[in-house]
C-alpha positions in Angstrom: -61.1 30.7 -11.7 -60.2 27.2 -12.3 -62.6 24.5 -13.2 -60.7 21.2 -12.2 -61.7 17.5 -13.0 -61.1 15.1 -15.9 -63.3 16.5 -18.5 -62.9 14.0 -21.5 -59.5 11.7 -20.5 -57.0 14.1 -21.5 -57.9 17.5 -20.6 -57.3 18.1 -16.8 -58.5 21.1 -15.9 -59.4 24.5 -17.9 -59.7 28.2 -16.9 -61.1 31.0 -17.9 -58.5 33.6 -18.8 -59.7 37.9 -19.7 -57.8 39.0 -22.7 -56.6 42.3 -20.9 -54.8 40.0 -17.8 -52.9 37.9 -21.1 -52.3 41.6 -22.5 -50.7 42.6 -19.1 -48.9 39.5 -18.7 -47.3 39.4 -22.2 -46.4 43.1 -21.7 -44.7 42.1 -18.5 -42.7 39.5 -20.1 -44.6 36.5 -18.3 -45.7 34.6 -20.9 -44.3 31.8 -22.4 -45.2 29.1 -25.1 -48.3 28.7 -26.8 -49.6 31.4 -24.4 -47.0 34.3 -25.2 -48.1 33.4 -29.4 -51.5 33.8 -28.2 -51.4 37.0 -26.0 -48.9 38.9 -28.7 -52.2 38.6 -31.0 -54.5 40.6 -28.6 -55.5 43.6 -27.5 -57.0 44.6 -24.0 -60.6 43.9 -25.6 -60.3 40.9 -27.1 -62.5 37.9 -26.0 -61.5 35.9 -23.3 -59.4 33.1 -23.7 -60.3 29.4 -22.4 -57.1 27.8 -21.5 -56.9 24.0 -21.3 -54.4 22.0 -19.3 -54.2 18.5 -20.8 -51.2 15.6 -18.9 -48.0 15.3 -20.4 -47.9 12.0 -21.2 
């Protein structure tokens, strides 16, 4: 679930991310970036993770 709108002037949207779906994901090798480093810290009951989209500018 994706909460979309200008929150502050740079962050576009954010989302709400459980730590097990990042655990799966990373497993699966579908991670990349910031989020792989984040996920390869986990386990499957973490907290969840709030993800924020900010433009490239």
């Amino acid at each position: 679930m994706a909460d979309i709108g200008i929150l502050n002037g740079e962050v576009i949207f954010y989302q709400r991310i459980e730590a097990y779906e990042l655990v799966n994901a990373y497993n699966n090798g579908n991670l990349k970036g910031t989020l792989k480093n984040i996920a390869a810290r986990l386990n499957e009951e973490s907290n969840p993770i709030i993800m924020l989209v900010k433009e490239k500018l």
